[in-house]
BAFI-3210 file (N, C-alpha, C; in Angstrom, 3 decimals, decimal comma, padded with zeros to 6 digits):
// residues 223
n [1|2|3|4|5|6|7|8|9|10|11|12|13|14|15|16|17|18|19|20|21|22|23|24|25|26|27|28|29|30|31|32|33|34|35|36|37|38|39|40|41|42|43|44|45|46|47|48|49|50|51|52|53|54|55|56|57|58|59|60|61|62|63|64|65|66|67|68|69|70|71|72|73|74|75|76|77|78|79|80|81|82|83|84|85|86|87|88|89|90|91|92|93|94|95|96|97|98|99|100|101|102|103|104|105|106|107|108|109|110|111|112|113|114|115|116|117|118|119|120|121|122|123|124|125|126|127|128|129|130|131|132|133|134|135|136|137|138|139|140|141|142|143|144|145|146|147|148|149|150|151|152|153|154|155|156|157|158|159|160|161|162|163|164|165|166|167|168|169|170|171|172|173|174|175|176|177|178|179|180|181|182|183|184|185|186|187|188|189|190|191|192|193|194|195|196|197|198|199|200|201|202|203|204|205|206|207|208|209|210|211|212|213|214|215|216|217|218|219|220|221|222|223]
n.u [139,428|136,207|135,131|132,697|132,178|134,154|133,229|130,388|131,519|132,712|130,672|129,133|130,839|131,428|128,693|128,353|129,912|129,074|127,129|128,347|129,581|127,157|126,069|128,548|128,297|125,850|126,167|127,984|126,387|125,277|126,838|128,369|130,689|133,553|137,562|139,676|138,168|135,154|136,506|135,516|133,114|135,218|136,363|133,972|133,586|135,913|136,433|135,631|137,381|140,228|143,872|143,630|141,400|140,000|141,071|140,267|137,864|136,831|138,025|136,621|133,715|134,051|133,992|131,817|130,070|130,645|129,776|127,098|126,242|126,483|124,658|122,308|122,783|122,153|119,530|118,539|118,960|117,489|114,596|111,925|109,617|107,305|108,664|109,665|110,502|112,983|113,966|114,397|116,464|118,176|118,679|119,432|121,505|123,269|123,166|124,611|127,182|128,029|129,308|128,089|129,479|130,553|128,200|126,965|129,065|128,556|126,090|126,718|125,994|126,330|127,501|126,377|123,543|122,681|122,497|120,682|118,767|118,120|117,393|115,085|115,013|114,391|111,608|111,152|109,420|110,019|112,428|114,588|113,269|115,755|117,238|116,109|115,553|118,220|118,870|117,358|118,107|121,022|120,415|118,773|116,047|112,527|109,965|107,499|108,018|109,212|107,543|105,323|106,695|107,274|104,510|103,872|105,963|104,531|102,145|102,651|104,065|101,583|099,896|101,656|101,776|099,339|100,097|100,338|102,833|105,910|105,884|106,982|107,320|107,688|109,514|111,638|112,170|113,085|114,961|114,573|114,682|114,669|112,059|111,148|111,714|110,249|107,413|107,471|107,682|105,311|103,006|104,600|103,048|100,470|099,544|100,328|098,217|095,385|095,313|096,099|097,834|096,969|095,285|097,055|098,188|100,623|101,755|100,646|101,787|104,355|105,039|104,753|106,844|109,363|109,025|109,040|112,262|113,324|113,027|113,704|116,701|116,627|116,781|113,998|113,558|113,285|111,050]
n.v [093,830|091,841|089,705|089,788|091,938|093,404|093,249|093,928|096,582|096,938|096,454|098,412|101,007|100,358|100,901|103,481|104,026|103,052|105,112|107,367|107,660|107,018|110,034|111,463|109,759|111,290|114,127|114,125|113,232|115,568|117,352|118,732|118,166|117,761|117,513|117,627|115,833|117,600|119,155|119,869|117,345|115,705|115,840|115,429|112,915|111,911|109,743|107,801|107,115|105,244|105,777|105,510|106,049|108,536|108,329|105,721|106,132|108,361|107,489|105,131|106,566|108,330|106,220|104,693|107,028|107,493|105,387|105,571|107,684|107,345|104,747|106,681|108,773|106,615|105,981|108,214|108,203|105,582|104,623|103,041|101,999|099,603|097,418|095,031|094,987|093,584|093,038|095,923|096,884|095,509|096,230|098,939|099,028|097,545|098,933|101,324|100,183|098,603|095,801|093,342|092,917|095,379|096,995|095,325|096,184|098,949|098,267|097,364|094,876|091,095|089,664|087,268|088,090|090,350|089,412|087,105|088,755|090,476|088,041|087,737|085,928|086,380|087,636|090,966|092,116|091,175|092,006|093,718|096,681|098,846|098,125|098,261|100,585|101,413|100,493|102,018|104,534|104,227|103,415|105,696|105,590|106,864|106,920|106,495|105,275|102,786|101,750|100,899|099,391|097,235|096,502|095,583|093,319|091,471|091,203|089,900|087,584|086,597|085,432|083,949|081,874|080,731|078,963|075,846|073,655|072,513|069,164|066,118|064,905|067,390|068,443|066,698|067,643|070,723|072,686|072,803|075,382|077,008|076,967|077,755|080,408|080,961|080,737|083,330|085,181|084,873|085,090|087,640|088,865|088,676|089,898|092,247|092,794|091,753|093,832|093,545|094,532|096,922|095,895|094,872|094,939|096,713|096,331|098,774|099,434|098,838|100,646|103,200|102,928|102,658|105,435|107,165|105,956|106,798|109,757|110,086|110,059|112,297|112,371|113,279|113,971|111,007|110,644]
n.w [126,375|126,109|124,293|122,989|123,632|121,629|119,685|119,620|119,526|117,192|114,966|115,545|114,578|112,280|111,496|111,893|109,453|107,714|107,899|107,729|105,159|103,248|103,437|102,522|100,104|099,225|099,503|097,166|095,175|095,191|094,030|095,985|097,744|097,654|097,491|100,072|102,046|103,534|106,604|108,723|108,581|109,118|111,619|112,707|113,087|113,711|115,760|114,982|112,431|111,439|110,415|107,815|106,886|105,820|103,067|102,146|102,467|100,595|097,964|098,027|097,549|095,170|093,324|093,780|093,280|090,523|089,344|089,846|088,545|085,523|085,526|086,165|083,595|081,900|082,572|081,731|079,142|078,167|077,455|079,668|079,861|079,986|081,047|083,583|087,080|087,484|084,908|084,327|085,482|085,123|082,208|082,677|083,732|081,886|079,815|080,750|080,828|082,461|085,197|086,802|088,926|089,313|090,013|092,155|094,129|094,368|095,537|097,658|097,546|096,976|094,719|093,169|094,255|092,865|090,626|090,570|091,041|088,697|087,153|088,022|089,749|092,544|094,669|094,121|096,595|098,589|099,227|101,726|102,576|103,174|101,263|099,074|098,675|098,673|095,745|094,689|094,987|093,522|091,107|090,612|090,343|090,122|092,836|091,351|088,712|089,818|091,115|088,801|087,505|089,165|089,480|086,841|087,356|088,926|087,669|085,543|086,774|088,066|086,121|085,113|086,313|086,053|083,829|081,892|083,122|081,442|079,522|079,443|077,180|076,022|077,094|076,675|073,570|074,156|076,202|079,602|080,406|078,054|077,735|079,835|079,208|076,867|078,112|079,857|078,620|077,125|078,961|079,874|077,383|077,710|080,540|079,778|077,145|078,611|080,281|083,079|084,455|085,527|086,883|088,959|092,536|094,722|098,049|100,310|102,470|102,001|099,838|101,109|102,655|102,073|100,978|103,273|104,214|101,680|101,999|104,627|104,371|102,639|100,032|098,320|095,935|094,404|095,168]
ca.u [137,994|135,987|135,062|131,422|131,911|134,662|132,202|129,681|131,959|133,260|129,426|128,668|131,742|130,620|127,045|128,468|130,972|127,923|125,408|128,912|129,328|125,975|126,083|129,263|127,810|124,597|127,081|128,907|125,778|124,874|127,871|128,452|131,380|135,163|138,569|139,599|136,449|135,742|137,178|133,862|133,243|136,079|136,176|132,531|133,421|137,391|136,685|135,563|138,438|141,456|144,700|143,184|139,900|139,400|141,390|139,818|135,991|137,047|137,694|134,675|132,647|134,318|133,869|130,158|129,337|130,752|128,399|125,369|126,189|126,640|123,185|121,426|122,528|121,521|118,238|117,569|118,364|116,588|112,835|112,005|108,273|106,691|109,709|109,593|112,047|114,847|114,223|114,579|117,766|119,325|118,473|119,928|123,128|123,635|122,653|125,660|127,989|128,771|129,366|127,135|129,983|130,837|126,853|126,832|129,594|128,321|124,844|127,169|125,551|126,755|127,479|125,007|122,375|122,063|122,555|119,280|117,134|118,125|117,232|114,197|114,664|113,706|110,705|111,083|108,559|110,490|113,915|114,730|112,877|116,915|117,921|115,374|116,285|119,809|118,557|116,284|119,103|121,833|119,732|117,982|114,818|111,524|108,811|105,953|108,401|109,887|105,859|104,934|107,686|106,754|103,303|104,283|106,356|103,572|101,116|103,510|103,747|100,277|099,738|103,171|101,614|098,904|100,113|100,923|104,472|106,358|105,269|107,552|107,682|108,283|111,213|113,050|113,023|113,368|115,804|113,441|115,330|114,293|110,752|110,595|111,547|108,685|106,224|107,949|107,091|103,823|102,914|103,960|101,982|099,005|099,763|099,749|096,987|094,268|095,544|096,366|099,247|096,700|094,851|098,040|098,418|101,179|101,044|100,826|102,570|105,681|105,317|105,057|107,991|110,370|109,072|109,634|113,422|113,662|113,040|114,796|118,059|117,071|116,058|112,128|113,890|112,688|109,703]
ca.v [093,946|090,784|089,158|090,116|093,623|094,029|092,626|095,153|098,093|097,124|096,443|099,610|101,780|099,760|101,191|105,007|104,175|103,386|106,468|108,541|106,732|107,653|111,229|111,953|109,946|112,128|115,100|114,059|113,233|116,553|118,198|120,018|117,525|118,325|116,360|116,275|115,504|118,690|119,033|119,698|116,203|114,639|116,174|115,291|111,788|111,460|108,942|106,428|107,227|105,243|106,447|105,782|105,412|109,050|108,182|104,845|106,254|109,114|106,343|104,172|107,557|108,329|104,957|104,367|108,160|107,372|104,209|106,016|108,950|106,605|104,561|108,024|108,628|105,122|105,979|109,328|107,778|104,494|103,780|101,952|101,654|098,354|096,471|094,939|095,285|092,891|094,057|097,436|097,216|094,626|097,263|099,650|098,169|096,725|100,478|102,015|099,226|098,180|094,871|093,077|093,332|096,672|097,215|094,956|096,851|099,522|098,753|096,460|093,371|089,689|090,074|086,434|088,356|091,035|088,441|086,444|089,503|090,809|087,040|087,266|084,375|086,785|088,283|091,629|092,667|090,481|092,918|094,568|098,270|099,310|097,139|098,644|101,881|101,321|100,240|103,376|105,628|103,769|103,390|107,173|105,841|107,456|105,888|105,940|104,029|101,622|101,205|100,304|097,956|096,204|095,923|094,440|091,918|090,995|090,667|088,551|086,358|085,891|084,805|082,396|080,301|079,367|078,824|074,666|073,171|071,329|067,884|064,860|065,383|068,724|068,532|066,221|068,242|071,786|072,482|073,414|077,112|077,709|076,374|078,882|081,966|080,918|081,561|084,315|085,766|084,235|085,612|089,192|089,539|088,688|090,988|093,782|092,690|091,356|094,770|092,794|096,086|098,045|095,062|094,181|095,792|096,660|096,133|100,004|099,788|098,895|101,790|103,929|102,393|103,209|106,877|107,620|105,940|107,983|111,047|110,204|110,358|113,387|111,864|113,412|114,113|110,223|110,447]
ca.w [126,142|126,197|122,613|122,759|123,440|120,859|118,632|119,664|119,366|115,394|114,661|116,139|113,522|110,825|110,946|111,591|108,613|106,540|107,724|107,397|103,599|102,912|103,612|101,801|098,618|099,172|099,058|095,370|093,895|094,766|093,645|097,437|098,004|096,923|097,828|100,863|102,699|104,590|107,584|109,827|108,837|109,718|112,974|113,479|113,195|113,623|116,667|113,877|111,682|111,294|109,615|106,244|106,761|105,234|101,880|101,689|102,293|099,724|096,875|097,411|096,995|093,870|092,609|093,610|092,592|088,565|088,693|090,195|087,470|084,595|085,722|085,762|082,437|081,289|082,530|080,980|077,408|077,686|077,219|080,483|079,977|079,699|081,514|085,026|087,702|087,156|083,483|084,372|086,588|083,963|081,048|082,818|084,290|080,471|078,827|081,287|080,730|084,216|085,338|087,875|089,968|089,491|090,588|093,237|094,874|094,999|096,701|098,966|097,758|096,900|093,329|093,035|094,762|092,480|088,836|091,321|091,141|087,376|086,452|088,381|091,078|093,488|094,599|094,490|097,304|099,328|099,586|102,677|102,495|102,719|100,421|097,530|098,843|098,264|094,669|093,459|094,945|093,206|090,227|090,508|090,286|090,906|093,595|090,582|088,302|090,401|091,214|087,625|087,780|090,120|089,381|085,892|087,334|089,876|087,091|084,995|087,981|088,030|084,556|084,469|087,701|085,236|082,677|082,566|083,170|080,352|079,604|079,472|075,785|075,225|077,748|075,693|072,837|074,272|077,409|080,757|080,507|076,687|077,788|080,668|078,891|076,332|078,866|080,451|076,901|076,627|080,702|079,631|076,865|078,189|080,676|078,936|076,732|079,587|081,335|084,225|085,261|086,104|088,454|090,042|093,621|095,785|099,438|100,737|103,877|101,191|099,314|102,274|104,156|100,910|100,685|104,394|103,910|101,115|102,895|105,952|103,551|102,000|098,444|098,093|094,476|094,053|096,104]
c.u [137,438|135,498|133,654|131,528|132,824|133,887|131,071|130,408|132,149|131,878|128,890|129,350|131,319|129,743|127,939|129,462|129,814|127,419|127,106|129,131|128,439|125,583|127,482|128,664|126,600|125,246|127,764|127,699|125,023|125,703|128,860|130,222|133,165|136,571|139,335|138,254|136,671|135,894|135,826|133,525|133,695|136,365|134,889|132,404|134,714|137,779|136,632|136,477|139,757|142,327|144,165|142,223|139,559|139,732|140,429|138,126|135,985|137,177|136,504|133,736|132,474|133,407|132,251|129,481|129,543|129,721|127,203|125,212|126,093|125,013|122,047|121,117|122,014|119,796|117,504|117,322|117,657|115,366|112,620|110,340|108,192|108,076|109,973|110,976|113,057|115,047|115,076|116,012|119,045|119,581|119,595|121,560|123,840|124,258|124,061|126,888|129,111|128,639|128,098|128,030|129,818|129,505|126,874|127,586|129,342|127,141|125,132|125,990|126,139|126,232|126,140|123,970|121,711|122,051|120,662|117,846|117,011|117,335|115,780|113,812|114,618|112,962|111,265|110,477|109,141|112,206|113,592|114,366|114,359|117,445|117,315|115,846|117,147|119,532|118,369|117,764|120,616|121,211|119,195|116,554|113,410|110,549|107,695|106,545|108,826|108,276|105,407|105,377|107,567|105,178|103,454|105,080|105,241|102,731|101,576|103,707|102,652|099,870|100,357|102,772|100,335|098,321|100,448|102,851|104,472|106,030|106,321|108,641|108,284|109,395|111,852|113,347|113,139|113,710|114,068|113,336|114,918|112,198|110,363|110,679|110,322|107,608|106,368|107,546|105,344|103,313|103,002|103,488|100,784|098,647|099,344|098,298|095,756|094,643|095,519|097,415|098,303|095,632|095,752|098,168|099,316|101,052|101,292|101,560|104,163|106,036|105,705|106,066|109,255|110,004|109,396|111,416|113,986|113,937|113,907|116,530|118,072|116,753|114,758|112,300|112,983|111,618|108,234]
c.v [092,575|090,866|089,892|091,802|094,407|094,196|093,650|096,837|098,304|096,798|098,009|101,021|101,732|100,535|103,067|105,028|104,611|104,306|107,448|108,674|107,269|109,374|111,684|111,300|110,435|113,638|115,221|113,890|115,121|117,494|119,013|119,061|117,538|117,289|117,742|116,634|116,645|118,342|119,073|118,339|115,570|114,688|115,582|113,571|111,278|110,130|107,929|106,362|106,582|105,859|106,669|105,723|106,967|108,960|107,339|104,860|107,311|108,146|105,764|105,406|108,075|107,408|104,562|105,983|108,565|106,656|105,010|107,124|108,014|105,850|105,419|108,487|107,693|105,412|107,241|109,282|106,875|104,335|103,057|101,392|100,161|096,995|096,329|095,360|094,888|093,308|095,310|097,589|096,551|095,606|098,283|099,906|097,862|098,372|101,467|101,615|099,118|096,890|095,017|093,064|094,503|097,481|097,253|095,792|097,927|100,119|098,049|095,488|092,408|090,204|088,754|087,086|089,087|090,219|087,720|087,217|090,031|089,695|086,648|086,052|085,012|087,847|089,778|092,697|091,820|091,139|093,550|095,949|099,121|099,455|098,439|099,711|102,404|101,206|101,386|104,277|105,187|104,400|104,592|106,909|106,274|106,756|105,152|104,865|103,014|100,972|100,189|099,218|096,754|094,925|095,387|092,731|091,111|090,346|089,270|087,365|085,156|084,850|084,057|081,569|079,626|078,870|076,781|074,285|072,170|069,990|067,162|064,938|065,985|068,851|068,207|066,744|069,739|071,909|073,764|075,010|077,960|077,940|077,563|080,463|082,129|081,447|082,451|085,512|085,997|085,322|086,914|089,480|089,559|089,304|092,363|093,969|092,613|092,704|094,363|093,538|096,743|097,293|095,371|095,642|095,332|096,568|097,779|099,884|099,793|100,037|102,892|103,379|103,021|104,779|107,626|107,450|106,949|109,035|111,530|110,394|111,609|113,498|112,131|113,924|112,590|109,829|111,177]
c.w [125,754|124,654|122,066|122,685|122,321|119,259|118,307|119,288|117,333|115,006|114,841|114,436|113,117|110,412|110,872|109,985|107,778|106,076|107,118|105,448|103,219|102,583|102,406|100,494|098,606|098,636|097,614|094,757|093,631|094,295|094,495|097,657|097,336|098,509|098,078|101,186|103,400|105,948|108,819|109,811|109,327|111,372|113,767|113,578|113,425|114,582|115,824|112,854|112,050|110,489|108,204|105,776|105,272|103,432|101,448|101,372|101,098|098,361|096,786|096,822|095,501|093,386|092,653|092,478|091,074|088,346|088,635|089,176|085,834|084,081|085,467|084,446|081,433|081,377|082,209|078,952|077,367|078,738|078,591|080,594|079,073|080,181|083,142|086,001|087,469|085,805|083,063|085,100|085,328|082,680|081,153|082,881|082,845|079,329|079,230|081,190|081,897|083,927|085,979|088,834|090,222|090,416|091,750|094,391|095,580|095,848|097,826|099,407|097,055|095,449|092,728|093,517|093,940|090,562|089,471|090,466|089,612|086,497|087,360|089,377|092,631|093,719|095,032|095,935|098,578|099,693|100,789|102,162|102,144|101,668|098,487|097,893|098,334|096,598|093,850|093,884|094,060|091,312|089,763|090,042|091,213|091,379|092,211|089,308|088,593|091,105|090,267|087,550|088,039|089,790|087,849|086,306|088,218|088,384|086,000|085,794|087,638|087,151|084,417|085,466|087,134|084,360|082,727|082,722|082,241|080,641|079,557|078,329|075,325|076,139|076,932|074,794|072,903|075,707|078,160|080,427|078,795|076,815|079,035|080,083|077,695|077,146|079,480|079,550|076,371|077,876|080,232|078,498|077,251|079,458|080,546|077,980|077,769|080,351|083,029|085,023|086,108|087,385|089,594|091,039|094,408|097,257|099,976|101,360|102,819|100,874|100,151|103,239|103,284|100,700|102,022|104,526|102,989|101,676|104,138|104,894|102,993|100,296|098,039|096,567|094,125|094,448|094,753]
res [x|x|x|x|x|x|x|x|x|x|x|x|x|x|x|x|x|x|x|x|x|x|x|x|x|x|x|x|x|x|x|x|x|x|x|x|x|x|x|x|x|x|x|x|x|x|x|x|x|x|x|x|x|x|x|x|x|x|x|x|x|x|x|x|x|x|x|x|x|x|x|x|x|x|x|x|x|x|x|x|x|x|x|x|x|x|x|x|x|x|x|x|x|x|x|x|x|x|x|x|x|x|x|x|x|x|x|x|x|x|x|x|x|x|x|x|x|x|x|x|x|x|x|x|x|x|x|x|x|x|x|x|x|x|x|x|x|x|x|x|x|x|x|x|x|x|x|x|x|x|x|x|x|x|x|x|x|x|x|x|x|x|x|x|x|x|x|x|x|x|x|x|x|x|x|x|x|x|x|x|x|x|x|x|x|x|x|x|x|x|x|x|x|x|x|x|x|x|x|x|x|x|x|x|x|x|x|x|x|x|x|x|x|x|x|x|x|x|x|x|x|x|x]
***
């Protein structure tokens, strides 16, 4: 088989591994799911199955479906109002006592990618629709809080672009990184004070692109 097309065929698995992945941890979080995988399944997909594929997709499910149970509980004891997204994911992640690996793993992202977005060096509204997807369902959060969220860190934005940048001065005697979480401080209070949450607007088509994903999975629990 030529290079390109073998290329195309293990690209191809991959994705049914995923949607099949998906479905069985849709199955454990709902409880419907018991060891071995049932057999209708495996049949319904045995062409994509190697020898150990079904042990090895049976572990990850485990293993993601403790985190995503653990997270859940993290987020029915702790407070999440008045805390933006990376806030809210870091809170959480911290509250359950996972790693950022342990996380990352299991939204099958780059363990730096997800320390990035906890630490705020990336725009939220800027994730793949999947990607956040993968997040709230990981996470169990609901569309109208992962809304709020948002629109806090947006408005904090706003307010920290202008605010001024350290002087010359005040560098030398306070490091850049002590000097940014000052105004990071400064930014969300005023915030919340100037009610600048309830300005800030999402771009619709977003919202509505994440509640149709939702749905298409089966999740209108977070919808």
């Amino acid at each position: 088989m030529p290079k390109d097309s073998e290329s195309r065929a293990s690209s191809t698995e991959e994705k049914e591994l995923r949607e099949l992945e998906r479905l069985l941890s849709k199955l454990a979080t709902e409880g419907a799911l018991e060891f071995p995988i049932p057999e209708a399944i495996v049949r319904a997909h045995e062409k994509t199955f190697s020898p150990d594929t079904e042990q090895r997709l049976w572990a990850t499910i485990q293993a993601d479906d403790q985190i995503r149970q653990r997270l859940k509980a993290a987020r029915k004891s702790a407070f999440h109002g008045g805390l933006s997204f990376p806030e809210l994911i870091g809170k959480l992640r911290t509250q359950a006592g996972l790693s950022v690996g342990q996380v990352a793993q299991a939204l099958r992202l780059p363990p730096g990618d997800l320390q990035a977005i906890e630490e705020g060096r990336v725009d939220p509204l800027q994730l793949a629709t999947e990607t956040m997807a993968d997040m709230m369902e990981t996470f169990s959060l609901r569309l109208s809080v992962l809304e709020q969220s948002l629109k806090l860190a947006l408005a904090r934005r706003t307010i920290r672009a202008q605010l001024s940048p350290p002087s010359a001065r005040t560098a030398g005697k306070i490091s850049l990184r002590e000097y940014g979480r000052a105004l990071d401080d400064v930014a969300s209070f005023l915030a919340e004070e100037d009610d600048e949450i309830s300005q800030a607007t999402l771009p619709h088509e977003y919202l509505e692109q994440l509640e149709t994903s939702l749905k298409r999975r089966g999740r209108d629990d977070l919808v």
